[in-house]
N, C-alpha and C positions, 0 to 999 in steps of 0.2 A: 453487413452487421459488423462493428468493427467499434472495438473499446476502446480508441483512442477516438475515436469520432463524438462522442454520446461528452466527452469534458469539454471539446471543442467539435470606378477601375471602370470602369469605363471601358466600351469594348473601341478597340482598335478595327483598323482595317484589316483584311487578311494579307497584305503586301505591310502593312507598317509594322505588325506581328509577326514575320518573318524578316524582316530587318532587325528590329530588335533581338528577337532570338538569336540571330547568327550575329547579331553584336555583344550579344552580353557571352556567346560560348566562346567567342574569339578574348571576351576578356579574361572569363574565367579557366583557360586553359591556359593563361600564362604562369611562372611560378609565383607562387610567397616567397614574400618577402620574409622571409620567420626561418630561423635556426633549424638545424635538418634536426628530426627526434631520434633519441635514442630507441631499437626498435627491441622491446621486451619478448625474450624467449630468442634470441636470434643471436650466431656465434657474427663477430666482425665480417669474415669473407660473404658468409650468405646475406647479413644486411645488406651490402653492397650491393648484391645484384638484386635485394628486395626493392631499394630504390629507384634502381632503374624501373624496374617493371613498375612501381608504383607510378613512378614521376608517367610512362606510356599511360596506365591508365586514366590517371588523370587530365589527359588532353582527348579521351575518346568520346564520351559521352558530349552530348551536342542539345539542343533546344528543338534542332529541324525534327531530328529520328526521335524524340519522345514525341513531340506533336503528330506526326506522322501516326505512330504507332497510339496515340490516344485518339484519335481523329476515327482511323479502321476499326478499335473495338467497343465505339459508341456510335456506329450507324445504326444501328437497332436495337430496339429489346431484346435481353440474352437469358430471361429465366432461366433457371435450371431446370428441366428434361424437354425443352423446345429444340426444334431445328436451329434456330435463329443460337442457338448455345451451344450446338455442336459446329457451327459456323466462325461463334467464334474462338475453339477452343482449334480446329483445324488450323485458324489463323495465327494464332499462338506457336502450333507443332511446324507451320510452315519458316515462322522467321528464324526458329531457332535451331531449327536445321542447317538452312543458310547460312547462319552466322557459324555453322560446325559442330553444334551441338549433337550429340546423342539424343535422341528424344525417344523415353519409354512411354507405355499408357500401363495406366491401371482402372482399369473398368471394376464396377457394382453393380451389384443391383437392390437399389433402397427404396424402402417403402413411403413414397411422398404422394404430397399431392399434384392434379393435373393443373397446369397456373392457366391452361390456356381454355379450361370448362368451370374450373372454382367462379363463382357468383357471391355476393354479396349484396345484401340490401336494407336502408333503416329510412322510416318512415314514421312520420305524427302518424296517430289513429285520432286521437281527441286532444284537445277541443277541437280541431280539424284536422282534415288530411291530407298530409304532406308529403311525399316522397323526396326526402333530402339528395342532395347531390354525391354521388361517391363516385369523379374522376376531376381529375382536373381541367382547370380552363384552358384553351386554345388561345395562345398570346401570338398576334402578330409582331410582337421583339424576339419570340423564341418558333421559331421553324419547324424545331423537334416536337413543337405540341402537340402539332396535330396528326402525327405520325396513327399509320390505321393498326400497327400493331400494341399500342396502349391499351390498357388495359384497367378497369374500374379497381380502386383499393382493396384488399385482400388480406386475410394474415394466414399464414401455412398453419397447418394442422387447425386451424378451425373443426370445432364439434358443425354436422349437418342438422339445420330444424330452423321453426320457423316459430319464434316466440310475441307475445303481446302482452305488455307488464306496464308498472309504472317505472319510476325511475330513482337511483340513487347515488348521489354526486358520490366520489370516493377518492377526490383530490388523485394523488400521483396514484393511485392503487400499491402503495407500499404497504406491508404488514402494519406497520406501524400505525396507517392512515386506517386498514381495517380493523385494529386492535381498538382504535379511537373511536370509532365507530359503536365497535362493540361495546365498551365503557359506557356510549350512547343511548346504548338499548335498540341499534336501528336495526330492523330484522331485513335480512337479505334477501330471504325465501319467496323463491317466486318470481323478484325483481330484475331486470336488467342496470346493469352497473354501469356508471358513466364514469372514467377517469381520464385522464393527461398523459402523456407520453411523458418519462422523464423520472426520473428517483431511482430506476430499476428496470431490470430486463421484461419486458411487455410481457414474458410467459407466464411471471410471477403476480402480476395481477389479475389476471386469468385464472393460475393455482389457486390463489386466496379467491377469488370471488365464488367460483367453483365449491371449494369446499366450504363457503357459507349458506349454501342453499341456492345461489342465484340462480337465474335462467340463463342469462346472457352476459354479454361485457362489449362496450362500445367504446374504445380509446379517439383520442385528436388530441393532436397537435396544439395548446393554450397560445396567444398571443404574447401574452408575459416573458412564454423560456424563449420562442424562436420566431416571434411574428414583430407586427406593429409595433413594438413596446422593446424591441431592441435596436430597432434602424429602418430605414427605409424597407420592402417588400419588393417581392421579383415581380417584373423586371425590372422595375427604379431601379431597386434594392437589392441585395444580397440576402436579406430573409425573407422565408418561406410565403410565400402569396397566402390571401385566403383560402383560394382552393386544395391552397396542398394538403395533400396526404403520405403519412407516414406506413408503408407498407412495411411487415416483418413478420419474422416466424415467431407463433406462440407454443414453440416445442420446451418442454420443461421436465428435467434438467436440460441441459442439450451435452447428448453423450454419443452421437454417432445416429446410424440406425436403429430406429424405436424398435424394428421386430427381431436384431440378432445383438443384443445386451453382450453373452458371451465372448463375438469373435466379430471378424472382418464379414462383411457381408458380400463373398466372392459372388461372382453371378451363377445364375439357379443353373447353367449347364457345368461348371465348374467341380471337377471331380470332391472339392474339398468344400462344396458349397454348405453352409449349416443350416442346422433345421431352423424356422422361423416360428413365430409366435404367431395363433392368430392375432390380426388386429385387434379383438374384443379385449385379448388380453394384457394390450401393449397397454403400456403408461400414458397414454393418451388424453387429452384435453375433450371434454364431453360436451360443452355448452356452447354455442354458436357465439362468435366472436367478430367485430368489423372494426377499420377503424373509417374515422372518420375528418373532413375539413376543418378548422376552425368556424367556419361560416356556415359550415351545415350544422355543426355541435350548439351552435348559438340559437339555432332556430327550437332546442331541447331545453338547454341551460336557462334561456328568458323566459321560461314559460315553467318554470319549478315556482312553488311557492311556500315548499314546506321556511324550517328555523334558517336563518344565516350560517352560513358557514364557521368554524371553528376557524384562530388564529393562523394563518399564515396557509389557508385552501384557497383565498380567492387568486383569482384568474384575473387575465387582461383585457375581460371583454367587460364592456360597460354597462355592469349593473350589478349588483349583490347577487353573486355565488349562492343557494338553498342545497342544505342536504338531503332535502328530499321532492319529488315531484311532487304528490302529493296524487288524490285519487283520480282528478280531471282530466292529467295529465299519461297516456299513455301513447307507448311506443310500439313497433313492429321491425323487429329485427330477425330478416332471412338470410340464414347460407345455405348455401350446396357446394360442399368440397370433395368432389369424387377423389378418390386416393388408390396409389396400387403399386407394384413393382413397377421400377423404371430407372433406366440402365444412366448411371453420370460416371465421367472417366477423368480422373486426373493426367492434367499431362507432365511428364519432367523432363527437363534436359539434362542434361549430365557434361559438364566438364571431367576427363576421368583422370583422377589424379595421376603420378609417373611414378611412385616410388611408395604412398598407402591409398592404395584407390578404394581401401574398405572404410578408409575413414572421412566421414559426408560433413563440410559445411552447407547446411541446405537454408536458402533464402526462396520464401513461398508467399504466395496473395492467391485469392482463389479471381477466379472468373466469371462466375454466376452474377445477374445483376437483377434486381427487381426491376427495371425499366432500361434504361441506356446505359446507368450507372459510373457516370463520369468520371464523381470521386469517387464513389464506392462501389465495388472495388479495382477498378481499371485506370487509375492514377497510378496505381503500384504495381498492375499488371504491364503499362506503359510503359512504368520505370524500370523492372525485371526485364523488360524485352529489351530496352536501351543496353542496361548493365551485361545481359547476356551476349550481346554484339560485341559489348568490349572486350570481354571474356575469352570469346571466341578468338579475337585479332589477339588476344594477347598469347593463346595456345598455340598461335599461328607462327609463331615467334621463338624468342627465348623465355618467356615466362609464362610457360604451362604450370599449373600447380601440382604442388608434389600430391596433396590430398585432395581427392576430388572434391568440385563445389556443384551442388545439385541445384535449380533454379526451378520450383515446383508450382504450378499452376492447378489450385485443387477446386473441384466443383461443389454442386449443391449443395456450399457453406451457407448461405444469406437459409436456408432451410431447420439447417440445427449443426452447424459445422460438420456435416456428415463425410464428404469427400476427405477429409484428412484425416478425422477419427481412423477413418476404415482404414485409411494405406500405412497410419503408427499401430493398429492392430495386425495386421497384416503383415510389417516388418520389424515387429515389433524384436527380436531377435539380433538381426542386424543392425537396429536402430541402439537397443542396450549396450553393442559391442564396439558400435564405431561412429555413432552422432555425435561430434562436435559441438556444435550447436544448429539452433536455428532465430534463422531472422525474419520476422512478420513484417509483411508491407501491405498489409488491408489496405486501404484507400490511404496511401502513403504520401503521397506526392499533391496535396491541395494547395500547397499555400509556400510560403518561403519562412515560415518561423521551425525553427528547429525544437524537437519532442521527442521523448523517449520516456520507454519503461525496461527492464532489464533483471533479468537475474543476478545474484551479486560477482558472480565469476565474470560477468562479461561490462560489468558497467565501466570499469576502466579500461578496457580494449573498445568499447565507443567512444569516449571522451579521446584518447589519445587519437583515435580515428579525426574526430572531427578537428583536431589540433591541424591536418594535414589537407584538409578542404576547404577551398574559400568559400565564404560567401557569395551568393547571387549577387547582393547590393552593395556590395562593397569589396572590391578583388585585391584588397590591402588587408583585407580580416578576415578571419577565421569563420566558420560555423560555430567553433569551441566559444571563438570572441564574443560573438552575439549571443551565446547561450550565457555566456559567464553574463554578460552586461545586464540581460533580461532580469537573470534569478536572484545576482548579487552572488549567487555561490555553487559554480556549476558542480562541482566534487557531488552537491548534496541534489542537483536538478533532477539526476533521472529516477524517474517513479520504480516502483512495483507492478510488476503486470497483475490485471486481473482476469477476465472472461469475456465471453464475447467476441473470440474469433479464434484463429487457425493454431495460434501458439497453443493453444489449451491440451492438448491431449500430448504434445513433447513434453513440456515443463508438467503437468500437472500429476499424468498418468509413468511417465516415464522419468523424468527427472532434466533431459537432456536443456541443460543454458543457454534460456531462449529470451529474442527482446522483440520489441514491436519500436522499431525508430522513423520520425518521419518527418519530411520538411508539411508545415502543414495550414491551414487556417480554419476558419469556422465553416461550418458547411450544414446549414440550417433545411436546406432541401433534400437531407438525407432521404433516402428509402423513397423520392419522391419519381415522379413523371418531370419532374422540371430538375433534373439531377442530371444534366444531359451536356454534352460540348459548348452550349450557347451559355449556363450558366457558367461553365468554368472557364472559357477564356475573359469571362466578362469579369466574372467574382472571384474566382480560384485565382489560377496564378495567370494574369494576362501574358505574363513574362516567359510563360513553360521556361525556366529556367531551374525550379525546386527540385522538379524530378530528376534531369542529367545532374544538381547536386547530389540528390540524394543518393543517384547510382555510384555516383564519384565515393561515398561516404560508406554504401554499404561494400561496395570491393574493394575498397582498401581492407575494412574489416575481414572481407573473405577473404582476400587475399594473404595477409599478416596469418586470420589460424589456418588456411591451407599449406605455407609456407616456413611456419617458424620449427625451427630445430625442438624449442621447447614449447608446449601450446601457454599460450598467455594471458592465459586467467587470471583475473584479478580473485588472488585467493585470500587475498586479507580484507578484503571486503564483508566477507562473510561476519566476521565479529566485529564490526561495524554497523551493519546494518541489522545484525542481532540483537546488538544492544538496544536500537533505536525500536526494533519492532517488541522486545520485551518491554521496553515503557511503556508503546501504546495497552500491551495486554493487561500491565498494572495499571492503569488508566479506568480500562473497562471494568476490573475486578473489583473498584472502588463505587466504580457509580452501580455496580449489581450488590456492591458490599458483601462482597466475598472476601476470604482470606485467602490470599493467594501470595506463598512465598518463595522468589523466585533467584532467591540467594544460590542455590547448586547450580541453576543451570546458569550463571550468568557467571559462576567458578570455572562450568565447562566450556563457556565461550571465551572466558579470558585464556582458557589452555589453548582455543582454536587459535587467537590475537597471537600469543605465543610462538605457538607451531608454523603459523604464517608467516613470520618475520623470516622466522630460521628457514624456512623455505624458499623465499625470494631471496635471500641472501648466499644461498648456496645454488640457487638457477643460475644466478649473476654473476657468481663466482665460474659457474659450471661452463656458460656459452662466452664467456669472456674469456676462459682458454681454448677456444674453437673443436670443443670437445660438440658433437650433434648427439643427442639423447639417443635411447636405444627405443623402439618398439612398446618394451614394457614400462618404461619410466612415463611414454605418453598415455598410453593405455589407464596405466593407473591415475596421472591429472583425469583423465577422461570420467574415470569412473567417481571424482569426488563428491558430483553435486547427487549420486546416487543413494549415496547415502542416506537421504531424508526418506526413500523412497517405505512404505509403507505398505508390503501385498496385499494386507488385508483390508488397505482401502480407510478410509476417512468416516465421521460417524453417520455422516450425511449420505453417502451411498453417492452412487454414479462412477466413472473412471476416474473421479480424484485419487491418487495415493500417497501425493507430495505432504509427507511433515513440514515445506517450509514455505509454501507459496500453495494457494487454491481459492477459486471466486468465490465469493461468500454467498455461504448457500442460502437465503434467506432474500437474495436480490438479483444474485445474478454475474450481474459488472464488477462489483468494486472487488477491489485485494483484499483478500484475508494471508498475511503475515502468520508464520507460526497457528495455523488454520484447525487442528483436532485441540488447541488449547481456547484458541478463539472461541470455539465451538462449546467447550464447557463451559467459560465464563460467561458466553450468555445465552446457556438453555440451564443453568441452575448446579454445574458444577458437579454433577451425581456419579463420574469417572475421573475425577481433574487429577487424584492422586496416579491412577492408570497412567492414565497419558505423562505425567508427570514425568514418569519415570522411565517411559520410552523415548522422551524426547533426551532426557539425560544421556542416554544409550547413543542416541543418534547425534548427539554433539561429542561425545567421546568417539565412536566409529569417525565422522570426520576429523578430529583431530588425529586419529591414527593413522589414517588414511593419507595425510598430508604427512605425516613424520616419516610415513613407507617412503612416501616418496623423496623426503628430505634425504633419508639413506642408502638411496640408489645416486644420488648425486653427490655424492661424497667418496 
């Protein structure tokens, strides 16, 4: 599950694929042609030897040892609490040894379901009876298909029971879609709900159909966002066959552990293990939940006859969308999801740093996959294993890192990001005092076009990252080049993180400046059984070339903040990207027609604008006389983006407590910017002065915070 996936070739031989590969690493490991960069936070002598190490890094990563390594952790299905998951999570702790790495574990024990006894079933009752399809088809172009550990469609935390209702369309199931509804008069109660993958995180249509009375919820995949109606179909095509299926967890919020809200969920022999909730009591999802094919969905959707659908509900299949089935028409929709304590372990390697080993650049992808999980997420576990090889050869050397760089492989995310919640509660401590940052690679490595989202501390230490990495297609350009050319203005290309995977509990709970960056492409058979090796050397990147990019891209980045004298945040970013996210909240205040005056706090960010300049200009002043920072002058960069932090949490509840970045609660995915203000403008504004006036406090605290630091540098 991975929010950079949900916005976004012909196969070769496997001898013409390993020619090409070690042709294009042999190009891309020569230099650019491009002006050496100036490197930010770094005194003259220690640039020097930053380039060396950079310049070794950048000939390490390879095409062979990412396919190699994608190849080993797509032989099978890897759910999260299967053998087949601890197989490949051994596989994982085995390479990175080898390459020299330290490898810790951190075991759980969380409350999921069994993937390998969970059942699902939806069936016509009338006008006749049908038992729809819920696995996909066995393609003689795909190998992987018929693999006997697949497994029929599924969504985690499904409520168990076995309903028979009629039916009612509910387009994307967004609030919004059942708010229309309701304006409709259509009653819910009773019904099983039929909606689309797509608008919003699958738990949130769930939560909404739930609390309208439904009995049920039946999601599929529409033709329109990712079938027939965007390109060819697999295996022609690069989108989603008819049979596909979109599997995912419908855990809501997703905050860790449904049964220990409080703390880390150590394992039950664990002297410090917490007491648990019964299940009856957890936040849980009560109504039986499937998803379904487009082709099975169709055999429901042709056979509705209630009103046409409202503007902009219809679908890609051929025939007028109805909001309602109607009384003829009824369904049978059965689960059984037995669920219970069961043990998932994250694994890390540890580069240890030589001079602050307490303070962690940690770059993380979890390993858990619903089926083989090609892209998702083992294109970036691929990539992590590449990048840690390099790592390794380079500790082996003269450029070990001064501050350790952690390489984390965390489990039973695709569930409800649970394996990484637990080890940022868990370290939670250590993580406040010495987290640098963190860098997401969910299914990171798809494709060869360059993406990102970022916090604003680190969006300029990516960009200048990618200024130093060539492109796959062209080993005269840059990554930066091809970003700039795409967007017309790379300064403004990198987004806002939102939800939907590992970074969520760093950035969101803790503070700590975190990005999700990825060479990438479309990848329409997400969550699918056809998500497998045979689609991505065909669709994904035939070239495996993105990922050894992408490793090249994120260790330089780790490298630069494990290395630099001063940590090199982009700290004038912040009142940049303040400004821009205060106009969208005026935006919103207009169309809710609120009065919302945002004159002080935008006084307070012109003081952040301010206090930045004089900051970088006394950094730069500071390592340009080969003066290395002390302990405390990093510490305190460390601690700036804490500032938004919030103990008391956000009004929507969960581990949100970031004042400046948290998903919006209301969907799931997307960014919410400046998010307890978001939050008043549109639920009717009943606290806005409150908040108001803590956000003023917290644009003041970070500008203080940056002038402390200005004066330790002087």
């Amino acid at each position: 599950m991975t929010w950079l996936l949900h916005t976004w070739l012909r196969s070769l031989s496997v001898s013409g694929l390993l020619i090409a590969s070690l042709f294009a690493a042999s190009l891309l490991a020569a230099p650019l042609a491009a002006p050496a960069q100036s490197l930010t936070g770094f005194t003259p002598e220690r640039a020097a030897a930053q380039e060396a190490c950079e310049a070794e890094l950048l000939a390490l990563p390879d095409s062979s040892t990412f396919r190699t390594h994608l190849q080993a952790l797509t032989e099978e299905p890897n759910p999260a609490g299967t053998a087949a998951n601890e197989r490949v999570a051994e596989y994982i702790a085995a390479q990175m040894e080898a390459a020299g790495l330290r490898v810790d574990r951190y075991p759980y024990d969380l409350y999921m379901p069994d993937p390998e006894s969970a059942t699902a079933s939806v069936a016509l009752v009338t006008p006749q009876r049908m038992p729809l399809g819920m696995q996909e088809d066995i393609l003689p172009e795909d190998p992987f298909s018929d693999h006997p550990d697949l497994r029929p469609g599924w969504n985690a935390y499904s409520g168990s029971g076995t309903v028979t209702a009629e039916v009612v369309y509910a387009n994307y199931g967004r609030i919004e879609d059942f708010e229309q509804l309701d304006a409709m008069d259509v009653d819910l109660s009773g019904k099983i709900v039929i909606a689309r993958y797509g608008g919003n995180f699958r738990g949130y249509k769930a939560k909404y159909a739930e609390e309208r009375g439904a009995a049920g919820l039946i999601m599929y995949t529409d033709p329109a966002d990712s079938g027939y109606m965007q390109g060819l179909t697999y295996p022609e095509g690069r989108y989603v066959h008819e049979s596909g299926i979109q599997r995912g967890s419908i855990l809501t919020p997703l905050g860790g552990d449904p049964l220990t809200p409080d703390g880390p969920a150590l394992p039950l022999d664990h002297p410090d293990s917490p007491e648990r909730l019964d299940p009856d009591e957890a936040d849980l999802p009560r109504i039986p939940v499937a998803p379904l094919s487009y082709r099975s969905a169709q055999e429901i959707l042709s056979r509705m006859n209630g009103d046409a659908v409202p503007a902009g509900w219809q679908g890609g299949l051929p025939f007028t969308y109805r909001v309602a089935g109607g009384e003829s028409l009824t369904v049978e929709l059965a689960v059984d999801q037995p669920k219970g304590i069961t043990r998932a372990t994250n694994i890390i390697g540890v580069v240890e740093g030589t001079t602050r080993p307490d303070e962690w650049i940690i770059l993380g992808s979890h390993f858990d996959a619903w089926a083989f999980g090609a892209t998702d997420p083992n294109s970036g576990t691929a990539m992590l294993l590449t990048l840690a090889e390099a790592l390794g050869t380079l500790a082996e050397g003269d450029c070990a890192p001064r501050r350790s760089i952690l390489i984390a492989h965390w489990d039973a995310e695709e569930y409800g990001i649970l394996g990484s919640i637990e080890w940022v509660r868990q370290l939670q401590e250590q993580l406040d005092a010495g987290a640098v940052t963190y860098i997401n690679a969910d299914a990171a490595a798809t494709g060869r076009t360059f993406r990102g989202a970022a916090s604003p501390l680190l969006k300029g230490p990516i960009l200048d990252a990618a200024r130093a990495v060539a492109h796959p297609d062209n080993d005269t350009s840059t990554v930066y080049d091809h970003l700039a050319a795409r967007s017309g203005d790379a300064d403004t290309a990198l987004g806002n993180l939102g939800g939907g995977s590992d970074h969520v509990g760093f950035v969101t709970h803790l503070g700590v400046p975190s990005a999700a960056v990825s060479m990438s492409s479309s990848t329409p058979i997400y969550h699918s059984n056809y998500d497998s090796f045979a689609w991505y050397e065909r669709f994904g990147d035939p070239t495996f070339t993105g990922g050894p990019t992408l490793a090249r891209l994120d260790g330089i980045l780790a490298l630069r903040f494990a290395n630099a004298d001063v940590l090199p945040y982009d700290v004038a970013r912040y009142a940049q990207d303040t400004h821009a996210h205060l106009d969208v909240l005026e935006e919103v205040a207009a169309e809710h027609e609120i009065n919302f005056d945002a004159a002080a706090l935008r006084t307070a960010v012109e003081r952040i604008e301010q206090s930045a300049h004089a900051y970088e200009s006394a950094r730069d002043a500071y390592v340009d006389e080969g003066r290395s920072a002390s302990p405390e002058i990093n510490q305190a960069l460390l601690q700036l983006s804490r500032a938004f932090i919030h103990a008391e949490g956000l009004q929507s509840g969960g581990i949100h407590r970031s004042l400046y970045v948290s998903p919006d609660p209301f969907s799931g995915y997307a960014s919410w910017m400046l998010p307890a203000l978001r939050y008043e403008l549109e639920t009717g504004a009943a606290d806005l002065g409150v908040w108001m006036d803590r956000y003023e406090a917290a644009f003041a605290e970070l500008a203080d915070r940056i002038e402390a630091v200005t004066a330790q540098l002087q």
